[in-house]
C-alpha positions as CSV (number, residue, x, y, z in Angstrom):
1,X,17.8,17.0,132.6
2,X,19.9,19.8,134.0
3,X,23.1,20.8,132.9
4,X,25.0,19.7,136.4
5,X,23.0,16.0,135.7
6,X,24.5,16.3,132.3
7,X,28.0,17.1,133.7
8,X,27.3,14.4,136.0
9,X,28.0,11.8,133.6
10,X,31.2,12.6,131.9
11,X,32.8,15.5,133.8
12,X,36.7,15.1,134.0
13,X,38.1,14.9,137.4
14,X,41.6,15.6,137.3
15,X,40.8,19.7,137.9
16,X,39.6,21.2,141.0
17,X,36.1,22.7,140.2
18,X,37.1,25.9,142.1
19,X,39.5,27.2,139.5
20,X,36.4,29.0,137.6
21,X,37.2,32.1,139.3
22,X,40.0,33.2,137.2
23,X,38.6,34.2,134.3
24,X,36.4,37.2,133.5
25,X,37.2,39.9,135.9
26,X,37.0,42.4,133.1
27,X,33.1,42.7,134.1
28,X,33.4,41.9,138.2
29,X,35.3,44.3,138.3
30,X,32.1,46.9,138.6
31,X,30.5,45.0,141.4
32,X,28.9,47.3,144.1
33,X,28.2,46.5,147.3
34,X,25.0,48.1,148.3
35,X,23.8,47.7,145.0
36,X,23.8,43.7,145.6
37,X,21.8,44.6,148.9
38,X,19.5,46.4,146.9
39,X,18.9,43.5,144.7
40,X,18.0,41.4,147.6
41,X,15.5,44.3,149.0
42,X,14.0,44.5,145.3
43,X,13.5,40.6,145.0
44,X,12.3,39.3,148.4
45,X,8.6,39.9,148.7
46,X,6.8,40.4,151.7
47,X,4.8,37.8,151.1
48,X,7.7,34.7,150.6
49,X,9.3,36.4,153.4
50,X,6.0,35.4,155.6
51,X,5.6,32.0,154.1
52,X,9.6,30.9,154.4
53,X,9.5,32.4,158.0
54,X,6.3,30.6,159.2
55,X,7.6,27.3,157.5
56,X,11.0,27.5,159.0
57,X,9.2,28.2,162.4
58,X,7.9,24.9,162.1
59,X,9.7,23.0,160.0
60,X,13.3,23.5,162.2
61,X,12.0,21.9,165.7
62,X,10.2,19.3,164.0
63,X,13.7,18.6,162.3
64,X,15.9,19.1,165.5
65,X,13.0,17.1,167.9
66,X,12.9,14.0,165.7
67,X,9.2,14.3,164.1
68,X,10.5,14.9,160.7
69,X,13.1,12.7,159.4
70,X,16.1,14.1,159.3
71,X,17.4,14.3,154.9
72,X,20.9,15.4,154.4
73,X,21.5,17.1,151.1
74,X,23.7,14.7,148.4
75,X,26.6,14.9,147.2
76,X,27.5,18.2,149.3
77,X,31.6,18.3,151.0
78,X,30.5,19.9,154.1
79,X,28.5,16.7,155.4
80,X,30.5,14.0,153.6
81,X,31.7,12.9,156.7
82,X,30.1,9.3,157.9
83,X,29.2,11.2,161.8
84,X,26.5,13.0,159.9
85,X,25.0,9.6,159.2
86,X,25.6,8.0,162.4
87,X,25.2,10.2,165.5
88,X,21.7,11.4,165.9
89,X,22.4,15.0,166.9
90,X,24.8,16.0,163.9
91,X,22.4,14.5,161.6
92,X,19.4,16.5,162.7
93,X,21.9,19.7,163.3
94,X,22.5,19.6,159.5
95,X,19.1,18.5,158.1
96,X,17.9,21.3,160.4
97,X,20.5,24.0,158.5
98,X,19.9,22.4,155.0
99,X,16.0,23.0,155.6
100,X,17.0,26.5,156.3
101,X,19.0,27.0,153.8
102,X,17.5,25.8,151.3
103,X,14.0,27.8,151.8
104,X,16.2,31.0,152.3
105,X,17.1,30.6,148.9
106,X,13.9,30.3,147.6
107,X,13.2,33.9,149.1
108,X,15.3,35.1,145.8
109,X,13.7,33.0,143.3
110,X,11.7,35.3,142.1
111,X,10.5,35.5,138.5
112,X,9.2,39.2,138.4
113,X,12.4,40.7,138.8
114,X,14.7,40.7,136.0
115,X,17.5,38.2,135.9
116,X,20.5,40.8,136.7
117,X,18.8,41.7,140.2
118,X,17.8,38.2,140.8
119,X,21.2,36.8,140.3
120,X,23.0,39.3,142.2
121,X,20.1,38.7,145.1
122,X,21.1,35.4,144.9
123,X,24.7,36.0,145.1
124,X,24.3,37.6,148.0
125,X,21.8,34.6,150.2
126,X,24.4,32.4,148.9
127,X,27.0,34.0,150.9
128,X,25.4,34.3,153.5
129,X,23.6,31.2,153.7
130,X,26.9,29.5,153.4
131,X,28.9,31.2,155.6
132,X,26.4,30.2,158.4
133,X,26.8,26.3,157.9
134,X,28.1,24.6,161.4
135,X,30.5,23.0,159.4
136,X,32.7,26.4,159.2
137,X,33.3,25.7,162.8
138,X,35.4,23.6,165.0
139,X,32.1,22.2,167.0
140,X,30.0,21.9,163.7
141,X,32.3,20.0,162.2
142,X,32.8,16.5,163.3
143,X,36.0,15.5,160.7
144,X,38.0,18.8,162.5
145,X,36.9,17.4,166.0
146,X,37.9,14.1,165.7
147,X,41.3,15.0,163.6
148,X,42.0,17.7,167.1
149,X,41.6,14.5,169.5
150,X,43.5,12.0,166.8
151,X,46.8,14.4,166.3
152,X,46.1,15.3,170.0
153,X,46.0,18.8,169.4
154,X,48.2,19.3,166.6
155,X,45.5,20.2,163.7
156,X,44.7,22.8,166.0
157,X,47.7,24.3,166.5
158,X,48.3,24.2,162.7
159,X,45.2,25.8,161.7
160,X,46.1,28.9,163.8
161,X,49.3,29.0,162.2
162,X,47.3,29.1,159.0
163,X,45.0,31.4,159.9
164,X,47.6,33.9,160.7
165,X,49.7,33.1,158.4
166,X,46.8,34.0,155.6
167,X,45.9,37.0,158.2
168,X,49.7,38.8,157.4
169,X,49.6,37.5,153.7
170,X,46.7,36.3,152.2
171,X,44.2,39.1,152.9
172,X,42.5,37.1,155.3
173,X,41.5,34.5,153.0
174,X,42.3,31.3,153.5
175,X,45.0,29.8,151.0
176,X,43.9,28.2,148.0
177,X,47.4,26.2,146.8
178,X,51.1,26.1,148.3
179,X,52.8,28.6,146.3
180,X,56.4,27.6,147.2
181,X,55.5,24.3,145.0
182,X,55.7,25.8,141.7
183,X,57.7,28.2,139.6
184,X,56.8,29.9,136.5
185,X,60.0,28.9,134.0
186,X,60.7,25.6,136.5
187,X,58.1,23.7,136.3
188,X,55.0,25.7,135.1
189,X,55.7,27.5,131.2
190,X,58.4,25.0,130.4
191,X,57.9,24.4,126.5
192,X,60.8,25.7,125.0
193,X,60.5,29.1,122.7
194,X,61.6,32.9,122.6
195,X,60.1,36.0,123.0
196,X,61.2,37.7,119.6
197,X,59.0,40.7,120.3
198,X,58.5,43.5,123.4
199,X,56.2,46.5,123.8
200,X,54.8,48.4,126.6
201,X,52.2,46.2,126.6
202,X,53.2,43.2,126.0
203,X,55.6,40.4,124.8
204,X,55.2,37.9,121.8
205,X,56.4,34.1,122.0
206,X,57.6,32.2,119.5
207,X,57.6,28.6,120.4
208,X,60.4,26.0,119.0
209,X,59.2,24.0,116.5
210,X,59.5,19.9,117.3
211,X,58.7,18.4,114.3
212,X,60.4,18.4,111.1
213,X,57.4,20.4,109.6
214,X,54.6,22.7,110.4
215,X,51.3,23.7,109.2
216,X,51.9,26.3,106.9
217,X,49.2,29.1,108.7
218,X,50.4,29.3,112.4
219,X,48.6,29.9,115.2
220,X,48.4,33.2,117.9
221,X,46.9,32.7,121.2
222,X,45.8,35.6,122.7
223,X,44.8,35.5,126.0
224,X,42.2,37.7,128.4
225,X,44.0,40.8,129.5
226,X,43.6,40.3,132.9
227,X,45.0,36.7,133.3
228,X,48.6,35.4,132.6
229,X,49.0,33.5,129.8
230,X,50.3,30.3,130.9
231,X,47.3,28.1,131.7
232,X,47.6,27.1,128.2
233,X,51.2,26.2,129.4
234,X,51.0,24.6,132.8
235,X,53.0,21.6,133.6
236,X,54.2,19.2,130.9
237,X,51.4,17.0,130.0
238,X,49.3,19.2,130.8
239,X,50.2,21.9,128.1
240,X,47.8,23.0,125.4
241,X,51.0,24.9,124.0
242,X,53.2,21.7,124.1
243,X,50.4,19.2,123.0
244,X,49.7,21.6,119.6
245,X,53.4,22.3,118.9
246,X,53.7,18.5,119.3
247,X,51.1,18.1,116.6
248,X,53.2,20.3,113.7
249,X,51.6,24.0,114.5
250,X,53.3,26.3,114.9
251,X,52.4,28.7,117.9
252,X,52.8,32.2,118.7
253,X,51.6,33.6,121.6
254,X,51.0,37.6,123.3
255,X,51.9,38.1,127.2
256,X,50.3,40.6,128.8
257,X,52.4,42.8,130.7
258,X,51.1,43.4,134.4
259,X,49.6,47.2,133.9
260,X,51.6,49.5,136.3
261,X,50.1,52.6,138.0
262,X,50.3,54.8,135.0
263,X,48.6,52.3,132.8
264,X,45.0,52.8,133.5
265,X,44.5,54.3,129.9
266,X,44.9,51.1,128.6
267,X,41.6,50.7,126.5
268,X,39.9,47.6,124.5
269,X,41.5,50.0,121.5
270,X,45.0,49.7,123.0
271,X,44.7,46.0,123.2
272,X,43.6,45.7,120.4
273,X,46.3,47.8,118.7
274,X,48.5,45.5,120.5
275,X,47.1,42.4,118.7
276,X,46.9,44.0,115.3
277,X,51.1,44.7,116.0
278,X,51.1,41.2,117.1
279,X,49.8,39.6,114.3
280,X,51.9,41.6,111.9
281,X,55.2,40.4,113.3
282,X,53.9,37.2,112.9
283,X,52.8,37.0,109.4
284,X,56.6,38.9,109.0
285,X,58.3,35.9,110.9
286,X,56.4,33.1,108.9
287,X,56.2,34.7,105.6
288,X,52.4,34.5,105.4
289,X,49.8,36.7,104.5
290,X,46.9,35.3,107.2
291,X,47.0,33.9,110.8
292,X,45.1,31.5,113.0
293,X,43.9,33.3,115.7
294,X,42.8,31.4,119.4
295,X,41.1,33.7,122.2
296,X,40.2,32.8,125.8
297,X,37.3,34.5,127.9
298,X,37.4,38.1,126.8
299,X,40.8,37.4,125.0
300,X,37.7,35.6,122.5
301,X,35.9,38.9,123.0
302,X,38.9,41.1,121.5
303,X,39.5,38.1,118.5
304,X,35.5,38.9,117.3
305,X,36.4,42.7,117.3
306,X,39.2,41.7,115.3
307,X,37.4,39.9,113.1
308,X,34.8,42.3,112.1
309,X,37.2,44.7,112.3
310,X,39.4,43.0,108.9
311,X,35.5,42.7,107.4
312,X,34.7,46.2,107.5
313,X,38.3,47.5,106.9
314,X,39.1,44.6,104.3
315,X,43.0,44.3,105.6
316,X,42.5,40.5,106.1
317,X,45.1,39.1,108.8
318,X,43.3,36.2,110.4
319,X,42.6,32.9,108.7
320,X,40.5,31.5,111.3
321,X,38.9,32.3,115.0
322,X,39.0,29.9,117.9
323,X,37.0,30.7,120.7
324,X,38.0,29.7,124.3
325,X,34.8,29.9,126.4
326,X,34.0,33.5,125.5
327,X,30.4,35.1,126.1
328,X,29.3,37.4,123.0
329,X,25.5,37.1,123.9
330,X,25.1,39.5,127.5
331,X,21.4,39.0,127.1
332,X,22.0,35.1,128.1
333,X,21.4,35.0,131.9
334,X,24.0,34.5,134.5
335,X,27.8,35.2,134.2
336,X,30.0,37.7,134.5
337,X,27.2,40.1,133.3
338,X,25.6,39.8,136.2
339,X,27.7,42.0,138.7
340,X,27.5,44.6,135.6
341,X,25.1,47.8,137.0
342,X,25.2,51.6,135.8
343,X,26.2,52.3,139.6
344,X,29.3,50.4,139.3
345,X,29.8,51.2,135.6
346,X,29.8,55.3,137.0
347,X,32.5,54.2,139.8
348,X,35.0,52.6,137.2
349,X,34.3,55.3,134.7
350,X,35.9,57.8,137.7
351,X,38.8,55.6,137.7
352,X,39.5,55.4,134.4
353,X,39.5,58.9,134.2
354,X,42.2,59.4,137.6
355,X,43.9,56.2,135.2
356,X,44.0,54.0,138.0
357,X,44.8,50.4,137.7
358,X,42.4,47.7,139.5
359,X,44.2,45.6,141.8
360,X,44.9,41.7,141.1
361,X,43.6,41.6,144.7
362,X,40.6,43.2,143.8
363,X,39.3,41.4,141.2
364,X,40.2,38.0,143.4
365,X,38.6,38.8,146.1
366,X,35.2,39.9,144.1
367,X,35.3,36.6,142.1
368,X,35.2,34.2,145.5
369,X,32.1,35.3,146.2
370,X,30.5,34.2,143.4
371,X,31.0,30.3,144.6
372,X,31.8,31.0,147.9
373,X,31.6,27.4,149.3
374,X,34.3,26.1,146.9
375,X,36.7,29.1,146.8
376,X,36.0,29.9,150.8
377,X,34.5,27.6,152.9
378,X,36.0,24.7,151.6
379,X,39.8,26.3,152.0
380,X,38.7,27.3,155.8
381,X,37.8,23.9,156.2
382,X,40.6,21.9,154.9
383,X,43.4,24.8,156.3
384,X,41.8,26.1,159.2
385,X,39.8,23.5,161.1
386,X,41.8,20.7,159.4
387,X,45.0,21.9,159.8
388,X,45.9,20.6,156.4
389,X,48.6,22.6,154.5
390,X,47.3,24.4,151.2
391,X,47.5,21.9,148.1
392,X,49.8,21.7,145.2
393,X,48.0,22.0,142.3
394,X,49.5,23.5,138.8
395,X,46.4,25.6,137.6
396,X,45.5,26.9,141.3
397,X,49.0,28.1,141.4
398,X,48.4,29.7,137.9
399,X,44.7,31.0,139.8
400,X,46.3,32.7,142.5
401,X,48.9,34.5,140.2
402,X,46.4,37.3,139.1
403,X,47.7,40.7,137.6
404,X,45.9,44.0,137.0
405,X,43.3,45.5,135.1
406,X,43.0,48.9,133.5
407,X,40.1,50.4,134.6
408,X,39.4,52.1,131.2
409,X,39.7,48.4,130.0
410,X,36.9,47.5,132.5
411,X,35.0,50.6,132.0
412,X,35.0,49.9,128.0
413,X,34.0,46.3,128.7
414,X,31.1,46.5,131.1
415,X,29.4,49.5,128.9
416,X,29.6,46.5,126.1
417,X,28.0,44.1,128.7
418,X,25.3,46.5,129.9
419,X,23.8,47.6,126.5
420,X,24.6,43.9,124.8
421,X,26.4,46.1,122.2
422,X,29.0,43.4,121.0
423,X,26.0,41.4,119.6
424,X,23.7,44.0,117.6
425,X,25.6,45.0,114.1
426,X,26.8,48.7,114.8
427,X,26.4,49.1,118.6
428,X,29.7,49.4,119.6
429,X,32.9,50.7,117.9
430,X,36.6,49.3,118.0
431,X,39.3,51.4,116.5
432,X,36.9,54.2,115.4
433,X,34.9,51.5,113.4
434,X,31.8,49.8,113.6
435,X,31.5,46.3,114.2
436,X,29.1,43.5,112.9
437,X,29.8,40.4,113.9
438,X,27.4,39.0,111.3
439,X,29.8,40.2,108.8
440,X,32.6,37.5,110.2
441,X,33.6,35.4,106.9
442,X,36.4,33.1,108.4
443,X,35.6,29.9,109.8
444,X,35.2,29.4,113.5
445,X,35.3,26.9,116.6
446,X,34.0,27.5,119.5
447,X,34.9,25.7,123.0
448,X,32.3,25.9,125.9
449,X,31.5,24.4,128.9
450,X,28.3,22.9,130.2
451,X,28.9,23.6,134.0
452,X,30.8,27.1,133.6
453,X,28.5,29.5,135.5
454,X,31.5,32.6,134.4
455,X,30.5,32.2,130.7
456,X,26.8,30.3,130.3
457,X,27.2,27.8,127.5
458,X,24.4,29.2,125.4
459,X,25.7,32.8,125.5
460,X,28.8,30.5,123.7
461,X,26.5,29.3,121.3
462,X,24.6,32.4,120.5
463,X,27.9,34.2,119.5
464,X,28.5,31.6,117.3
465,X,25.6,31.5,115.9
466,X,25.9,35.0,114.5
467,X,29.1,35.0,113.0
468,X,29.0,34.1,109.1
469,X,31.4,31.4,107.8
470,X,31.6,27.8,108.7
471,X,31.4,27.8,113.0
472,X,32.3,24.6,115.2
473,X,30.4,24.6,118.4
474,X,32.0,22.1,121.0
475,X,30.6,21.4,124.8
476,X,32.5,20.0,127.6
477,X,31.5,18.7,130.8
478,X,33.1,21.1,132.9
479,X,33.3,24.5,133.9
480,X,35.5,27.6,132.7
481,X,38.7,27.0,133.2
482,X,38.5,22.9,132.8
483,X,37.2,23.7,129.7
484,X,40.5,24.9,128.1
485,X,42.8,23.1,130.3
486,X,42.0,19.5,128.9
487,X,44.7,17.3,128.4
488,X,43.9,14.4,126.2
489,X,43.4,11.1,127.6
490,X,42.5,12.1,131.2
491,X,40.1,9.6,132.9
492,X,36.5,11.1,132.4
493,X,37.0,13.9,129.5
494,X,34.8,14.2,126.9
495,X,33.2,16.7,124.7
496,X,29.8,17.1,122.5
497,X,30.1,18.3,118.6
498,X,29.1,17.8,115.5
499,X,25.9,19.3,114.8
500,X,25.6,23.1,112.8
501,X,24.8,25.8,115.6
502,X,21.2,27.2,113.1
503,X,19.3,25.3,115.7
504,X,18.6,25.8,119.3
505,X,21.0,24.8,121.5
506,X,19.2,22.3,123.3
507,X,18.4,20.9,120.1
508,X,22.1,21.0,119.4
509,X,23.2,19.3,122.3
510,X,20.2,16.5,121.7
511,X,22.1,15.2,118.0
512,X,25.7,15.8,119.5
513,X,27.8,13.0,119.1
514,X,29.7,12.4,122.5
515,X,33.7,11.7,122.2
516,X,35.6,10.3,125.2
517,X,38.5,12.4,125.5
518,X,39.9,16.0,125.0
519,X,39.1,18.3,122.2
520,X,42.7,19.3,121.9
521,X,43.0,16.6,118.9
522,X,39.4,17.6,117.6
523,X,40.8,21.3,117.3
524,X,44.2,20.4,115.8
525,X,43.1,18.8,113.4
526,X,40.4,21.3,112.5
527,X,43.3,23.8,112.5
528,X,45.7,22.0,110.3
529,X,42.6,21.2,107.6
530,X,43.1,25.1,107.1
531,X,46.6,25.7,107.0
532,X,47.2,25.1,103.4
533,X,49.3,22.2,104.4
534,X,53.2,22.0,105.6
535,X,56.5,23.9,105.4
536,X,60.0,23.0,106.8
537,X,60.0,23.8,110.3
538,X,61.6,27.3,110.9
539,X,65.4,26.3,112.2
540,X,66.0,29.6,114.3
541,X,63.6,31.9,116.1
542,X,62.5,35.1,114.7
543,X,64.1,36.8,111.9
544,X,66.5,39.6,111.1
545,X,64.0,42.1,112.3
546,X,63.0,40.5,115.0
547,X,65.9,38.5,116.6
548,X,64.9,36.1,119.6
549,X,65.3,38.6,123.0
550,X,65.3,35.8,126.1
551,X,63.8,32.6,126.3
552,X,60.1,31.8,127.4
553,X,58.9,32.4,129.1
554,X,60.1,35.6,129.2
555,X,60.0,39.0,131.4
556,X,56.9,40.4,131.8
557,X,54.8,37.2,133.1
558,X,57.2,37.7,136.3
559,X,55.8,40.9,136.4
560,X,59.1,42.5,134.9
């Protein structure tokens, strides 16, 4: 069974699938252009080439005349609508395309190539490939036709506004949620707190407590560089932040501040510093001598430097790691790693020497091309031939609000992809030190998920297999961002656990015991088991040294 037939049978639908492209941008950010042609000039053959074309020559007329029978790929939104089952000639129109695409993609399925240059071959016949599907056209598509002759015009005239509108605005991409719905300190980063702490880099939250006592270790979130912290925070109900606080921890967490034009320095060292500052206030605030520690994507990344960084220093300030889908394992195919090249690594390595900071537009627009049909297409479709105004979800809003990258950040990161280096004891060095993740002591859980094609579930499992102390591997259902952003008791959620991660992970997920609903509770409670039980709720943010500043969400996540 594949891992989308796995997903098939327990993947939570409340989330848009399309929000996977928020996360990971430290690596994309290296993707070059010709070098994706390349890949596709390196893995079609001569010989596929001949065989696709000579099939296709045949195999299209026979499709379009009637001597085949037409077969209509399932479960795919661009022929969804009934027309492609009823009338003859937009049946045949899209078998004919679905034939052709799905034999162009064969052309890049080729084993003798290695798996970077195949996936980025792929990457690019995808695009392509979907771009050309009739449905991306008013003709082609018989759900925009018959919406122009019901609203008697009006979708029309709509989806030009739209299409200018994301012209002038948007980049020329179509919108992917209705901004004007949602405000970050309104309705999106609500639970109550105070920053208590501000650097250059970043500032540090201090939620309010709302029970009468807390787990005596508390917890800091730190989330990727490149991504604002509040999907842990989105709309009530929906917040990991409220729903732990809720449970008795007490939760710290770092925003990033948006890096400004002179910022391009910025380093994995200077992030790190940042955390190490982070965590000190923290144990100062709660009077403890060890924190819980909770990193997303490559915010999980910088937690396992951290961690073998207190092993080989011995100054000991994290109790425990939790790991939000974050890759440690670069030799696992697919990914991020994939766009990662010594081409694009020399073109960041430039700008991180001029200091330059890489746009939030950037990164965005690099990311939609790795699932093109949901983060384009589909958008074009609903806004453009549809007429339908852009939707009004929380985490798309939170999508859409990207920020900047250092590019000495993403130079730093993508030499870590490239050589694996995060993986093999010594390879690569954090704070002048060497790291060896083998050396980890704490105790560890891991969240992954078993659609997220931004961090493959076994490069999840892989990193937490090489850490020492006691690791809990958990798999969703979903993809990246729905991993994380799993409110319990939504219709559909569940989550694999409970076998140790010294096996392989397909044996793993064979004797996981299934639970139908969120891990939030699963990870609470795994939290709290370590936290040397309760204390009296702090009364007052912060302390003498580090009196509350403004309330959360604070400054810099509106990019002050």
């Amino acid at each position: 069974m594949t891992d989308t037939e796995r997903a098939d049978t327990g993947a939570e639908d409340q989330l848009p699938d399309e929000v996977d492209g928020s996360l990971g941008g430290e690596v994309m950010a290296t993707l070059d252009p010709l070098l994706m042609i390349e890949s596709v000039v390196q893995t079609v053959s001569v010989k596929s080439f001949a065989q696709v074309t000579a099939g296709l020559a045949t195999g299209i007329p026979r499709v379009l005349l009637g001597f085949t029978e037409p077969h209509l790929p399932e479960r795919d939104f661009r022929f969804a609508d009934t027309t492609f089952q009823e009338n003859l000639i937009y049946r045949r129109m899209a078998a004919a395309y679905a034939l052709w695409e799905r034999e162009v993609m064969t052309l890049v399925d080729n084993p003798d190539v290695d798996w970077r240059t195949r996936e980025r071959a792929k990457m690019v016949m995808e695009a392509l490939t979907t771009a050309l599907a009739p449905t991306n056209t008013l003709p082609g598509n018989p759900e925009a036709v018959k919406r122009a002759f019901t609203t008697g015009g009006a979708s029309v005239r709509a989806g030009i506004a739209n299409f200018v509108r994301d012209v002038v605005s948007n980049g020329g991409y179509p919108s992917q949620v209705d901004k004007d719905a949602f405000r970050v300190g309104r309705n999106l980063a609500t639970t109550p707190g105070w920053v208590i702490f501000r650097s250059e880099q970043f500032e540090l939250i201090q939620y309010s407590p709302a029970t009468k006592t807390v787990g005596t270790i508390p917890l800091l979130l730190l989330p990727p560089p490149v991504n604002k912290y509040y999907f842990w925070d989105l709309a009530p109900g929906r917040s990991m932040i409220e729903y732990a606080v809720s449970r008795g921890v007490e939760v710290y967490t770092i925003v990033w501040r948006d890096p400004q034009e002179d910022d391009g320095h910025w380093g994995v060292d200077s992030y790190l510093a940042s955390a190490l500052d982070a965590l000190d206030v923290v144990r100062e605030v709660s009077d403890v001598d060890d924190v819980h520690v909770f990193g997303d994507c490559s915010g999980g990344m910088l937690l396992s430097m951290l961690l073998a960084l207190q092993e080989a220093t011995g100054e000991y300030r994290i109790r425990t790691g939790t790991f939000g889908v974050t890759v440690l394992d670069f030799g696992e195919p697919g990914g991020i790693g994939v766009t990662a090249s010594d081409r694009g690594l020399e073109t960041v390595r430039k700008k991180a020497e001029k200091n330059e900071v890489i746009s939030a537009s950037d990164i965005a627009s690099t990311f939609v091309w790795m699932r093109p049909n949901d983060l384009v297409w589909r958008y074009l479709i609903d806004e453009w031939l549809l007429g339908k105004k852009p939707p009004a979800f929380d985490i798309m809003y939170w999508n859409a609000d990207g920020q900047g990258m250092p590019a000495r950040f993403a130079y730093d990161m993508t030499t870590m992809s490239l050589a694996n280096a995060l993986i093999e004891p010594g390879a690569f060095t954090a704070l002048g030190v060497p790291l060896d993740l083998s050396a980890i002591s704490v105790d560890s859980y891991h969240i992954a998920g078993l659609t997220d094609h931004i961090s493959p579930w076994r490069g999840c499992y892989t990193g937490a297999q090489v850490m020492g102390g006691e690791a809990t591997f958990v798999l969703t259902p979903t993809g990246h961002v729905q991993s994380i952003i799993y409110p319990m008791g939504k219709r559909r959620a569940a989550f694999w656990s409970g076998p140790s991660v010294d096996r392989h992970p397909e044996d793993w997920f064979a004797e996981a015991d299934r639970t139908e609903d969120s891990w939030w509770e699963h990870w609470v409670d795994w939290t709290l088991e370590r936290s040397d039980g309760t204390r009296t709720a702090p009364i007052s943010p912060g302390n003498a040294t580090y009196p509350p500043l403004v309330p959360a969400p604070g400054l810099y996540v509106h990019g002050e």
